[in-house]
PyMOL Python script that loads the backbone (N, CA, C, O; Angstrom):
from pymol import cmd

cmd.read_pdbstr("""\
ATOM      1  N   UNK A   1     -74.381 -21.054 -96.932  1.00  0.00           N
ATOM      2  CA  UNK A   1     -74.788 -19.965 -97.797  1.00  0.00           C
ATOM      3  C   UNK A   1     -75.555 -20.568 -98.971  1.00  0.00           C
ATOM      4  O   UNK A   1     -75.389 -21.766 -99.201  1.00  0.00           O
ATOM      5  N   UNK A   2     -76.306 -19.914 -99.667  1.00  0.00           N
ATOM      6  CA  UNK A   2     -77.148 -20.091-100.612  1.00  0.00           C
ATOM      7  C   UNK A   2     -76.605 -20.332-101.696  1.00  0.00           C
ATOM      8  O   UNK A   2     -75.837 -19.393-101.907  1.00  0.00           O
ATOM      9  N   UNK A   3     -76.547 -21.219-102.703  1.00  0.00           N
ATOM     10  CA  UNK A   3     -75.718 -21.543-103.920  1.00  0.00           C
ATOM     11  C   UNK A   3     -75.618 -20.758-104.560  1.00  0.00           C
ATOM     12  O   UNK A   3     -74.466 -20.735-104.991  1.00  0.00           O
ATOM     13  N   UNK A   4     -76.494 -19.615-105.125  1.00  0.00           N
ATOM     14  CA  UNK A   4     -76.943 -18.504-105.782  1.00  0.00           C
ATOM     15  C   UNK A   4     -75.485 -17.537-105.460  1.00  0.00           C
ATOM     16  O   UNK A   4     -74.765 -17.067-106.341  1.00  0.00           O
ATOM     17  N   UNK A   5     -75.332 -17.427-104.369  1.00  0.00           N
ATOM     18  CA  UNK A   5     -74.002 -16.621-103.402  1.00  0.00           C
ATOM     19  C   UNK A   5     -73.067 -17.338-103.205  1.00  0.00           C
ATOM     20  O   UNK A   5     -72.533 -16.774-102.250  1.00  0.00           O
ATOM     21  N   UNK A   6     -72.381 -18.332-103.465  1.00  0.00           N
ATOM     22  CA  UNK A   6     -71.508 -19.087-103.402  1.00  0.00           C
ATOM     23  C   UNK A   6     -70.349 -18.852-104.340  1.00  0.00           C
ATOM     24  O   UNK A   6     -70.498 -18.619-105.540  1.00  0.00           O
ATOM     25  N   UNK A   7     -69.394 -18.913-103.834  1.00  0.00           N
ATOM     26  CA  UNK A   7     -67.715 -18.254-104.796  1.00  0.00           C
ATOM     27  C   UNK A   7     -68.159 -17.228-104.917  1.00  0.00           C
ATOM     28  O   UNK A   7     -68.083 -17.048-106.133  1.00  0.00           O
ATOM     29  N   UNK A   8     -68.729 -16.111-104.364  1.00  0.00           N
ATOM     30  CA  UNK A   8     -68.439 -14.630-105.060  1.00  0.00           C
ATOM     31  C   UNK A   8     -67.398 -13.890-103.877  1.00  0.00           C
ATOM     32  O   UNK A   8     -67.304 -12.663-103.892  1.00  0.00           O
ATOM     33  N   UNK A   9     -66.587 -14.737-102.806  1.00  0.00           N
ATOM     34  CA  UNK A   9     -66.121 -14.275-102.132  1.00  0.00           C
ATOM     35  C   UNK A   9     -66.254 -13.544-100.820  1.00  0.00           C
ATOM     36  O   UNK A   9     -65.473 -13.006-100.035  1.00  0.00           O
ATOM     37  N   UNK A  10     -67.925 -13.796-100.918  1.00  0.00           N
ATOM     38  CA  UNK A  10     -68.950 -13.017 -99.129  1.00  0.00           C
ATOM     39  C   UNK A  10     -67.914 -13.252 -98.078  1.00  0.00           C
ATOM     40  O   UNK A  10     -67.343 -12.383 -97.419  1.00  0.00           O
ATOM     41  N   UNK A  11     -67.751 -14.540 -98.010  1.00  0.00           N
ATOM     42  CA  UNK A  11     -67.377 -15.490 -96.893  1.00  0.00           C
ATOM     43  C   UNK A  11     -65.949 -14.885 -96.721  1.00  0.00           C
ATOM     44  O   UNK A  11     -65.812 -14.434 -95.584  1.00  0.00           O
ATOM     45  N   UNK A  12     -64.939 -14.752 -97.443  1.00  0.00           N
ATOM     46  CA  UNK A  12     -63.693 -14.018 -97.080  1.00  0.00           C
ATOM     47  C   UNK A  12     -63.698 -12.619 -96.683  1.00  0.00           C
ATOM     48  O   UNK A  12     -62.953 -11.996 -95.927  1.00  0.00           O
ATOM     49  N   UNK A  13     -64.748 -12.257 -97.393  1.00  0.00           N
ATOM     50  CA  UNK A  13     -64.997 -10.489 -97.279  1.00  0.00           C
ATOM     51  C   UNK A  13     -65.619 -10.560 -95.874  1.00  0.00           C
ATOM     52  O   UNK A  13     -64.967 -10.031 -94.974  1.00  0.00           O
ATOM     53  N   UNK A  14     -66.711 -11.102 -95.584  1.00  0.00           N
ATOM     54  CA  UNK A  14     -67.166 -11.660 -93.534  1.00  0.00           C
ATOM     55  C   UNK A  14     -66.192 -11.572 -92.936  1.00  0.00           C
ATOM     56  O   UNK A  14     -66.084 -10.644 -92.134  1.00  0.00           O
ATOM     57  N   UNK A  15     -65.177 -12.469 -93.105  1.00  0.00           N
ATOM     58  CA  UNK A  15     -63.870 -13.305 -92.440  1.00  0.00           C
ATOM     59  C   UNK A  15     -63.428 -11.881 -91.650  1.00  0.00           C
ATOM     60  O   UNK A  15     -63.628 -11.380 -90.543  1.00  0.00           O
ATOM     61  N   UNK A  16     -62.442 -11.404 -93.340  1.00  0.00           N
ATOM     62  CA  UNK A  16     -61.825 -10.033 -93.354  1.00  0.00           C
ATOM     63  C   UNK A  16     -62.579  -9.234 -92.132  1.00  0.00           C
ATOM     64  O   UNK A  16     -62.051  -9.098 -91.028  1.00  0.00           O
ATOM     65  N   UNK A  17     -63.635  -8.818 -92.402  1.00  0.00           N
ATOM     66  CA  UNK A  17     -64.517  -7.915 -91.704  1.00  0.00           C
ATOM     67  C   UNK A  17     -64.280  -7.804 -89.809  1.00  0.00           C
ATOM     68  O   UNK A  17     -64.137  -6.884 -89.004  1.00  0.00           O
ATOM     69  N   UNK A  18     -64.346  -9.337 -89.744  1.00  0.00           N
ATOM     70  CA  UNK A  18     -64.758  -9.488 -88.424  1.00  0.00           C
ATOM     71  C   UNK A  18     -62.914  -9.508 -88.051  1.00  0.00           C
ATOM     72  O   UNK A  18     -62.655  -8.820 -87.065  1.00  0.00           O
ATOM     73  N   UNK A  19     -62.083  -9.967 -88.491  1.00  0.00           N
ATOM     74  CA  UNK A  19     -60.860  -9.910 -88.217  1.00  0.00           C
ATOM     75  C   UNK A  19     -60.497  -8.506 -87.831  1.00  0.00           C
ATOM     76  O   UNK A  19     -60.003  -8.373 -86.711  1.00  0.00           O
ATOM     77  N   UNK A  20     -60.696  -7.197 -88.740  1.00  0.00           N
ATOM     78  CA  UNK A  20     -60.116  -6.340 -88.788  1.00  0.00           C
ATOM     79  C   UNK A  20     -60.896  -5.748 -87.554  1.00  0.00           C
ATOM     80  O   UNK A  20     -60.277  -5.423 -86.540  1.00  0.00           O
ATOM     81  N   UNK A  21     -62.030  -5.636 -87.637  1.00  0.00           N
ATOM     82  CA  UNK A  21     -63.015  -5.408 -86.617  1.00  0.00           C
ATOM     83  C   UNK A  21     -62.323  -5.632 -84.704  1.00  0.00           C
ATOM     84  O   UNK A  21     -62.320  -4.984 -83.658  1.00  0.00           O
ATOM     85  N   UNK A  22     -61.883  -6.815 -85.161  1.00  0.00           N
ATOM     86  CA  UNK A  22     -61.317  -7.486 -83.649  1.00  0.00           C
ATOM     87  C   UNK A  22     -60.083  -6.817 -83.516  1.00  0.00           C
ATOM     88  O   UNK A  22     -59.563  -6.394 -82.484  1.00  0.00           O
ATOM     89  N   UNK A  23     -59.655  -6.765 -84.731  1.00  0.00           N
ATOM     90  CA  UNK A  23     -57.661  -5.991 -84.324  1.00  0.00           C
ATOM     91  C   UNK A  23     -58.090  -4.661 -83.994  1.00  0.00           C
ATOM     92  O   UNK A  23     -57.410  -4.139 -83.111  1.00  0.00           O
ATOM     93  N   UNK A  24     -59.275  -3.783 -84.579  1.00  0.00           N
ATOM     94  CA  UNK A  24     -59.320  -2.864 -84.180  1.00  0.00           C
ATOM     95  C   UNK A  24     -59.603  -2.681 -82.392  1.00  0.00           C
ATOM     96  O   UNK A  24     -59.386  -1.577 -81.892  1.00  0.00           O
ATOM     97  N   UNK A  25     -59.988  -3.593 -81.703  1.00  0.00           N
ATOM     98  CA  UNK A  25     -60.358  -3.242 -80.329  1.00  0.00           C
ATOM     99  C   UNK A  25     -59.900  -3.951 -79.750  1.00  0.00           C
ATOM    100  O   UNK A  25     -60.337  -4.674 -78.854  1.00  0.00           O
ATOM    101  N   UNK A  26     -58.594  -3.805 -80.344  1.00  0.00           N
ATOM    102  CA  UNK A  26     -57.174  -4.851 -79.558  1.00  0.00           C
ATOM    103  C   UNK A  26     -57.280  -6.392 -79.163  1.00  0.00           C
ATOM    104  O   UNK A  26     -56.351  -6.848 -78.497  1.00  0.00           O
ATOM    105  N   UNK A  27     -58.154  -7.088 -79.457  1.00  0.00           N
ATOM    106  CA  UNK A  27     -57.790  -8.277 -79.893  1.00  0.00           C
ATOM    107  C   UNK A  27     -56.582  -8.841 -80.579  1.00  0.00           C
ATOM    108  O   UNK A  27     -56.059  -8.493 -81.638  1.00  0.00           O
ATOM    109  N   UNK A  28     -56.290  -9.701 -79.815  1.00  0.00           N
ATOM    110  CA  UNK A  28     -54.704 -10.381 -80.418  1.00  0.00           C
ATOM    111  C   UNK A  28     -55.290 -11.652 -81.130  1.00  0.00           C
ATOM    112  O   UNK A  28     -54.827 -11.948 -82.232  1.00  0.00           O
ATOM    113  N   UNK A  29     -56.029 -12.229 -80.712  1.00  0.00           N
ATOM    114  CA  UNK A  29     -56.748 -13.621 -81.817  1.00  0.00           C
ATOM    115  C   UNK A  29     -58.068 -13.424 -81.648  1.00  0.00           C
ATOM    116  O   UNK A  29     -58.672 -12.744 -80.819  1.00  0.00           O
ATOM    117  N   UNK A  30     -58.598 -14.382 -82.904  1.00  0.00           N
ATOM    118  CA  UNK A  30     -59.816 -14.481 -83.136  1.00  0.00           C
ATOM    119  C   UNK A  30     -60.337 -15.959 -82.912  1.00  0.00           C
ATOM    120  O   UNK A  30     -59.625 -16.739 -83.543  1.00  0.00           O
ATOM    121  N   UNK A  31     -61.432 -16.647 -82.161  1.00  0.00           N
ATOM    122  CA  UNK A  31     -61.422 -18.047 -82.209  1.00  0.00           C
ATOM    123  C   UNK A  31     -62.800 -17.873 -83.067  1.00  0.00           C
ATOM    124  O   UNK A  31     -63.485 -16.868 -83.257  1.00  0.00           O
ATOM    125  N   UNK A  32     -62.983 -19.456 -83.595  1.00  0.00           N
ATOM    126  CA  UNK A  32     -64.288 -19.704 -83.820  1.00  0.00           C
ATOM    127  C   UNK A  32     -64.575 -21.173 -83.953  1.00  0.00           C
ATOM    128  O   UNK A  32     -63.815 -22.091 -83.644  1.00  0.00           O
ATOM    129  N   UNK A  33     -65.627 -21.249 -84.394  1.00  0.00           N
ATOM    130  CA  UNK A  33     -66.429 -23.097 -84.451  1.00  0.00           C
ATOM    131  C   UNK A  33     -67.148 -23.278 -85.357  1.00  0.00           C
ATOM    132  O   UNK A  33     -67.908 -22.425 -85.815  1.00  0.00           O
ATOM    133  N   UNK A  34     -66.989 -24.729 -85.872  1.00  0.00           N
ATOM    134  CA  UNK A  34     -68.159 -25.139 -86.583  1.00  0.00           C
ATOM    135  C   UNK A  34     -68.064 -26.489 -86.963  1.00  0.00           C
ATOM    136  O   UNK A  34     -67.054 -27.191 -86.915  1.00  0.00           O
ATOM    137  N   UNK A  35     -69.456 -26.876 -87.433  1.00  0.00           N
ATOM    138  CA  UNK A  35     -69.900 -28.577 -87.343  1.00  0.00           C
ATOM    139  C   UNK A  35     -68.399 -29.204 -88.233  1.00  0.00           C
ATOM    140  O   UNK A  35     -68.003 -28.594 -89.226  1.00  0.00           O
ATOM    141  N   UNK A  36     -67.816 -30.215 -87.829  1.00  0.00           N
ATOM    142  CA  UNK A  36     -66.817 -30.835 -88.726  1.00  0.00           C
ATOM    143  C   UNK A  36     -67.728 -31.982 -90.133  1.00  0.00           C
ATOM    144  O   UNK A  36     -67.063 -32.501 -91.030  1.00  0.00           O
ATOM    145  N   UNK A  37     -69.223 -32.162 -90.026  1.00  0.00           N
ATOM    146  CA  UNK A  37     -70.031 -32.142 -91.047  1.00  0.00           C
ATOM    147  C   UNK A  37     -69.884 -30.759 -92.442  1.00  0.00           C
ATOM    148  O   UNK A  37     -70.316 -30.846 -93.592  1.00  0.00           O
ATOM    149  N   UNK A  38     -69.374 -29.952 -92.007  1.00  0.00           N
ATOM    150  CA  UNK A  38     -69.083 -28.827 -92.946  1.00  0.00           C
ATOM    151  C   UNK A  38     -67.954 -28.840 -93.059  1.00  0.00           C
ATOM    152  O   UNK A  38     -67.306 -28.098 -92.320  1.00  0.00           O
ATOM    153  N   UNK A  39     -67.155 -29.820 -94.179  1.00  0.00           N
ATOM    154  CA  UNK A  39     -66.352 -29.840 -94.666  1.00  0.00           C
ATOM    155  C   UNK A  39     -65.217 -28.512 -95.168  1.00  0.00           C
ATOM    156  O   UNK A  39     -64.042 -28.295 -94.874  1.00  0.00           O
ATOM    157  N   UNK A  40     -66.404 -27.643 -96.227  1.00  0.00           N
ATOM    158  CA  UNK A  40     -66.046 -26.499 -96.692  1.00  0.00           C
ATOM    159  C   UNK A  40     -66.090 -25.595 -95.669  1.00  0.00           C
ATOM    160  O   UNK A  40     -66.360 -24.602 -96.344  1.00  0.00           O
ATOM    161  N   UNK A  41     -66.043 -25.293 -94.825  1.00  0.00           N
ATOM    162  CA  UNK A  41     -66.300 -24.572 -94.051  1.00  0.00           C
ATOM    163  C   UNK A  41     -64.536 -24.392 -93.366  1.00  0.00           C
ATOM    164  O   UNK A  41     -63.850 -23.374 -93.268  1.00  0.00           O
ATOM    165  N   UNK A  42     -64.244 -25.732 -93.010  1.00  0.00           N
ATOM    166  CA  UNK A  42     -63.537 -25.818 -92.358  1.00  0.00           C
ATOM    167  C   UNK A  42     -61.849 -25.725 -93.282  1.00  0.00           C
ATOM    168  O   UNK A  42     -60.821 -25.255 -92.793  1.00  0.00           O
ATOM    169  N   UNK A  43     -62.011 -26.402 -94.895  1.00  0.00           N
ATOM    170  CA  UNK A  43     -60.830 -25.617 -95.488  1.00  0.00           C
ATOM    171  C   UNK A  43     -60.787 -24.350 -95.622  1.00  0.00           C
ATOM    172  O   UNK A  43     -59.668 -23.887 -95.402  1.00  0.00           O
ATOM    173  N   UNK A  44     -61.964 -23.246 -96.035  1.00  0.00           N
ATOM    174  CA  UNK A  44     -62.172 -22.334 -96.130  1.00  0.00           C
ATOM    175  C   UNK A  44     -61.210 -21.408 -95.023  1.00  0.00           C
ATOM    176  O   UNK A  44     -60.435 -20.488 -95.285  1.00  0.00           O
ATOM    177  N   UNK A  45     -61.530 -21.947 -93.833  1.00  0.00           N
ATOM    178  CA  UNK A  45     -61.077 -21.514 -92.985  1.00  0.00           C
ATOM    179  C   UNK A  45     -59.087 -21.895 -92.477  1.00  0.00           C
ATOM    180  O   UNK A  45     -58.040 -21.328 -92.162  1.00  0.00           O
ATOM    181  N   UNK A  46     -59.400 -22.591 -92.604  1.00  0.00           N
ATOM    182  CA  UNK A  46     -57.816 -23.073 -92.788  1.00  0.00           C
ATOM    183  C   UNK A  46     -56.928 -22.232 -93.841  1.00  0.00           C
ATOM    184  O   UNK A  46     -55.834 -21.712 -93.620  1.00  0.00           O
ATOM    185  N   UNK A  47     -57.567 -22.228 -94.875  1.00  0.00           N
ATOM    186  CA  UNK A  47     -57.548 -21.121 -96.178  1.00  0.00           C
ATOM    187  C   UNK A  47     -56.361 -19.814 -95.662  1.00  0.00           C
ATOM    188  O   UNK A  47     -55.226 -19.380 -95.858  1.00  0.00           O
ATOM    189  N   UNK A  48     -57.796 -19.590 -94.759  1.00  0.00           N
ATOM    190  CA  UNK A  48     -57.713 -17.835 -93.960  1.00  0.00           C
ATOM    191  C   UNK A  48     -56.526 -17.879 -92.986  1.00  0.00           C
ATOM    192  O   UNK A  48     -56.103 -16.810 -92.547  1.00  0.00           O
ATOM    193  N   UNK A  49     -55.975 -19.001 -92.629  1.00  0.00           N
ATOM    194  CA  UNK A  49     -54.864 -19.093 -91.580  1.00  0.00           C
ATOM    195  C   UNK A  49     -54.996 -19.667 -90.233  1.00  0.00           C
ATOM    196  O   UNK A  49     -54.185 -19.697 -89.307  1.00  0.00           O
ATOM    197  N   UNK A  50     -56.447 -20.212 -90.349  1.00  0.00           N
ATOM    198  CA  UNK A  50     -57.189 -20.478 -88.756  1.00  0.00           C
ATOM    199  C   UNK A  50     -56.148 -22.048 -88.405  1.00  0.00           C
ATOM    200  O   UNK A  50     -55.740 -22.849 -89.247  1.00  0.00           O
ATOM    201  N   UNK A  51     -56.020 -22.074 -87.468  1.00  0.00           N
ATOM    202  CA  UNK A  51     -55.564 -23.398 -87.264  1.00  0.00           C
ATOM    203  C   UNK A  51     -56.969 -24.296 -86.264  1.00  0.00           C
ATOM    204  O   UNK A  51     -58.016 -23.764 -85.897  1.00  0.00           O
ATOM    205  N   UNK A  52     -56.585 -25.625 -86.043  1.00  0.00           N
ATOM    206  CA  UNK A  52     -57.434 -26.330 -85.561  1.00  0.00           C
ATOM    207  C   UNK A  52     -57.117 -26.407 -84.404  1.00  0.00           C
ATOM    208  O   UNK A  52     -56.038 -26.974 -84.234  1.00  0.00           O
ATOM    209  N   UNK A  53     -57.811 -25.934 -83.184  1.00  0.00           N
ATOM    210  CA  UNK A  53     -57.380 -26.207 -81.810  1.00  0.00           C
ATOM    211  C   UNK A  53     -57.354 -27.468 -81.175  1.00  0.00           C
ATOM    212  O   UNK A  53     -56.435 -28.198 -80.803  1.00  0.00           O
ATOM    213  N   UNK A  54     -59.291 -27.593 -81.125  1.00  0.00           N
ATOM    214  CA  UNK A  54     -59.412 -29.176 -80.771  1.00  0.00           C
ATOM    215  C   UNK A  54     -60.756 -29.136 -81.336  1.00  0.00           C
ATOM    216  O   UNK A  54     -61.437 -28.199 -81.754  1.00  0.00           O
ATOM    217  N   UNK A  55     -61.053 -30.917 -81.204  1.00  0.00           N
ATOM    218  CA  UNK A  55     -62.063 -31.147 -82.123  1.00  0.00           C
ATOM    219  C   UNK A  55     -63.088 -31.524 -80.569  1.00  0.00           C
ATOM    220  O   UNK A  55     -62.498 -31.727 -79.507  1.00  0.00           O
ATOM    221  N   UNK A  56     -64.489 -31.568 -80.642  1.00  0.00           N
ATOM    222  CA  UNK A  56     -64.932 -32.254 -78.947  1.00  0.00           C
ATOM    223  C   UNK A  56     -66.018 -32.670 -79.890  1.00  0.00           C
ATOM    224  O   UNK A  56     -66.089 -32.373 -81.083  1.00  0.00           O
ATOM    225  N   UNK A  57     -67.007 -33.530 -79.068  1.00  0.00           N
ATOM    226  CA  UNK A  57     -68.187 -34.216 -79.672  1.00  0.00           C
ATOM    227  C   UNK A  57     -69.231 -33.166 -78.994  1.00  0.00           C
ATOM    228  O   UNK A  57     -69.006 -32.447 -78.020  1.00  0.00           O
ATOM    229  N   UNK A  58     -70.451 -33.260 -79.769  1.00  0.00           N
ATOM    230  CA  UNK A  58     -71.400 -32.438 -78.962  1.00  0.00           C
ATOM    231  C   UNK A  58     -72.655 -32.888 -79.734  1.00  0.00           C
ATOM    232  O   UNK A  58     -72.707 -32.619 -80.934  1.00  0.00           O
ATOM    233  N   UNK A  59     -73.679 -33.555 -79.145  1.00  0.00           N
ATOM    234  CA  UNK A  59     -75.042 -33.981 -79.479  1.00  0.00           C
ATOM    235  C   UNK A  59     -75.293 -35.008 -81.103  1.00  0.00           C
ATOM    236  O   UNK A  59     -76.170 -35.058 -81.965  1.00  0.00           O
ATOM    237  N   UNK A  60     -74.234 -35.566 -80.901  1.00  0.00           N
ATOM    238  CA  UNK A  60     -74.008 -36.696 -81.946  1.00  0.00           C
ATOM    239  C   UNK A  60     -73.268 -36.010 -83.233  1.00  0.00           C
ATOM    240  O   UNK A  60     -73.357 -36.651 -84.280  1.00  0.00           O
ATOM    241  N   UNK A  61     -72.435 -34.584 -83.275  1.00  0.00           N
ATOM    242  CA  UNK A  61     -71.461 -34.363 -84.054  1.00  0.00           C
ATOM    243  C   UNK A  61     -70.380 -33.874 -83.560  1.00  0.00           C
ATOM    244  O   UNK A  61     -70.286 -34.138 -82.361  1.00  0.00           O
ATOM    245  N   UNK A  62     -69.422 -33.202 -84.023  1.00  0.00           N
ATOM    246  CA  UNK A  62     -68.507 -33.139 -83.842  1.00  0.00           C
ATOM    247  C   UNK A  62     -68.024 -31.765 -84.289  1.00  0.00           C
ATOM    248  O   UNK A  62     -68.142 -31.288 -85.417  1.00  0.00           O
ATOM    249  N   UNK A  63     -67.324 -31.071 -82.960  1.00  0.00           N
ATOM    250  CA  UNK A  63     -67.781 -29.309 -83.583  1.00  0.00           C
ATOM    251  C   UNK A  63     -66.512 -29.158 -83.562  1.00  0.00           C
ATOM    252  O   UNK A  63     -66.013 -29.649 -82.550  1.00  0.00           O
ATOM    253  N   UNK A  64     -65.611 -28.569 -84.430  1.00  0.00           N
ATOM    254  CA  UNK A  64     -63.944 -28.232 -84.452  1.00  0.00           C
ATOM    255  C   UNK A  64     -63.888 -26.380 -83.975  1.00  0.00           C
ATOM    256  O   UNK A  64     -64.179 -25.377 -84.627  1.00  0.00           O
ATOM    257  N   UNK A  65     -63.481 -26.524 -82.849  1.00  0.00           N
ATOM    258  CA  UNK A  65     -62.431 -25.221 -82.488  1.00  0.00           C
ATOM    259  C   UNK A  65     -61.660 -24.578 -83.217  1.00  0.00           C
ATOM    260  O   UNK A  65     -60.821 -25.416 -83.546  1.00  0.00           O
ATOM    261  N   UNK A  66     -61.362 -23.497 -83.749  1.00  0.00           N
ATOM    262  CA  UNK A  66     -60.322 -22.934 -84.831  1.00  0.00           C
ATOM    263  C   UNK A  66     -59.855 -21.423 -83.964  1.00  0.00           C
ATOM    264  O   UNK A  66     -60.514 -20.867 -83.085  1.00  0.00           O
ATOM    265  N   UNK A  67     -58.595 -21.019 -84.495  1.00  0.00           N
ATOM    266  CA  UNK A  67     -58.282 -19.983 -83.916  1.00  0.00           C
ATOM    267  C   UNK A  67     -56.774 -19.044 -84.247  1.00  0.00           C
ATOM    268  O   UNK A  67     -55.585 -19.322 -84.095  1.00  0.00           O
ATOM    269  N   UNK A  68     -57.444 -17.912 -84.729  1.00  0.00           N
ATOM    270  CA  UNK A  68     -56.162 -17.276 -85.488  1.00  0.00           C
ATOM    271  C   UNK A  68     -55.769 -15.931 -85.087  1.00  0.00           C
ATOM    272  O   UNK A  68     -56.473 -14.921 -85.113  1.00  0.00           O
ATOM    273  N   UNK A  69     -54.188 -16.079 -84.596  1.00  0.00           N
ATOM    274  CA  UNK A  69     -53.701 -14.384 -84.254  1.00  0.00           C
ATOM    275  C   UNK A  69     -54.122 -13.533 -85.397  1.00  0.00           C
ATOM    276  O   UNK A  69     -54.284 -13.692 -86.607  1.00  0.00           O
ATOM    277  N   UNK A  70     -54.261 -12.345 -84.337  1.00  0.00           N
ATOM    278  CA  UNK A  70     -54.775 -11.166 -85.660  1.00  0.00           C
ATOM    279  C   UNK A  70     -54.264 -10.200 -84.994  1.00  0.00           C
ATOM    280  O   UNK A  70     -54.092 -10.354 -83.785  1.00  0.00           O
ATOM    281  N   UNK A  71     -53.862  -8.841 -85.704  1.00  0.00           N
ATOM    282  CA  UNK A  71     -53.657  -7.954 -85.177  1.00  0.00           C
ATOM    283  C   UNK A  71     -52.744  -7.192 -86.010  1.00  0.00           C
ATOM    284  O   UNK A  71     -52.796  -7.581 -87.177  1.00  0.00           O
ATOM    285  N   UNK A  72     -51.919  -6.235 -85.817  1.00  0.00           N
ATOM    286  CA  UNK A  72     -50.633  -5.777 -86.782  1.00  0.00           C
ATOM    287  C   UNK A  72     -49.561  -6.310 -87.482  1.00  0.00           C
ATOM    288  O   UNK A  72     -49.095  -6.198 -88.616  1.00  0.00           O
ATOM    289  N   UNK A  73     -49.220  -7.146 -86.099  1.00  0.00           N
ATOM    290  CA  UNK A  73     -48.130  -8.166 -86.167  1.00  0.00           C
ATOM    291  C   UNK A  73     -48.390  -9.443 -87.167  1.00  0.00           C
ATOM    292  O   UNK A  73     -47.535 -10.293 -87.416  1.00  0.00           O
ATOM    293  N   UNK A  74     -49.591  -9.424 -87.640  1.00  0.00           N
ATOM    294  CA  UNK A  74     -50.183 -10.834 -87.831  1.00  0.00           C
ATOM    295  C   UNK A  74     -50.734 -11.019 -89.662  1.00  0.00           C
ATOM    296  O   UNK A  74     -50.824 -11.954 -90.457  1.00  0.00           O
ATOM    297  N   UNK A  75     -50.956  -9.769 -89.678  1.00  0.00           N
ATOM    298  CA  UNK A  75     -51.499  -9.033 -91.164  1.00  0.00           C
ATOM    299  C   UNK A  75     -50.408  -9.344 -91.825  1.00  0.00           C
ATOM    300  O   UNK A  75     -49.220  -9.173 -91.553  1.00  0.00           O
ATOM    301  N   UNK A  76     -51.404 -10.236 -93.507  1.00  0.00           N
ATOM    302  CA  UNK A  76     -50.230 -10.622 -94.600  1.00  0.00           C
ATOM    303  C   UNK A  76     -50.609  -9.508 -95.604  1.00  0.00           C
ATOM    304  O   UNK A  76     -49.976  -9.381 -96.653  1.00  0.00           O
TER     305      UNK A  76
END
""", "prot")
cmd.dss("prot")
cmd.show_as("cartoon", "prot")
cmd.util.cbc("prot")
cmd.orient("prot")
């Protein structure tokens, strides 16, 4: 994200979005990915409750798996 937009909270309000989005059409988890070069990315996400599945190599980096129940049962 653009520094300009940075800490105003987009990125949790996204998160939120797409979470609730998924519980709504019965999704029980949500997975996702991203470069382990993006540090912030990846506490951010940890943050949110994601855990780390697995890490794999892919075209000279290294992309981490993440993945978090969502749903009724799951909502803090």
């Amino acid at each position: 994200m653009a520094p300009p937009y940075q800490g105003r909270g987009l990125g949790r309000k996204l998160m939120a979005h797409a979470e609730e989005l998924a519980a709504s059409l019965g999704f029980g988890e949500i997975k996702l990915y991203t470069n382990k070069l993006f540090a912030e990315n990846v506490r951010l996400y940890a943050r949110l409750g994601y855990r780390v599945d697995r890490e794999e190599e892919f075209k000279g980096g290294i992309v981490v798996h993440m993945s978090k129940p969502i749903g009724t049962s799951h909502r803090k």
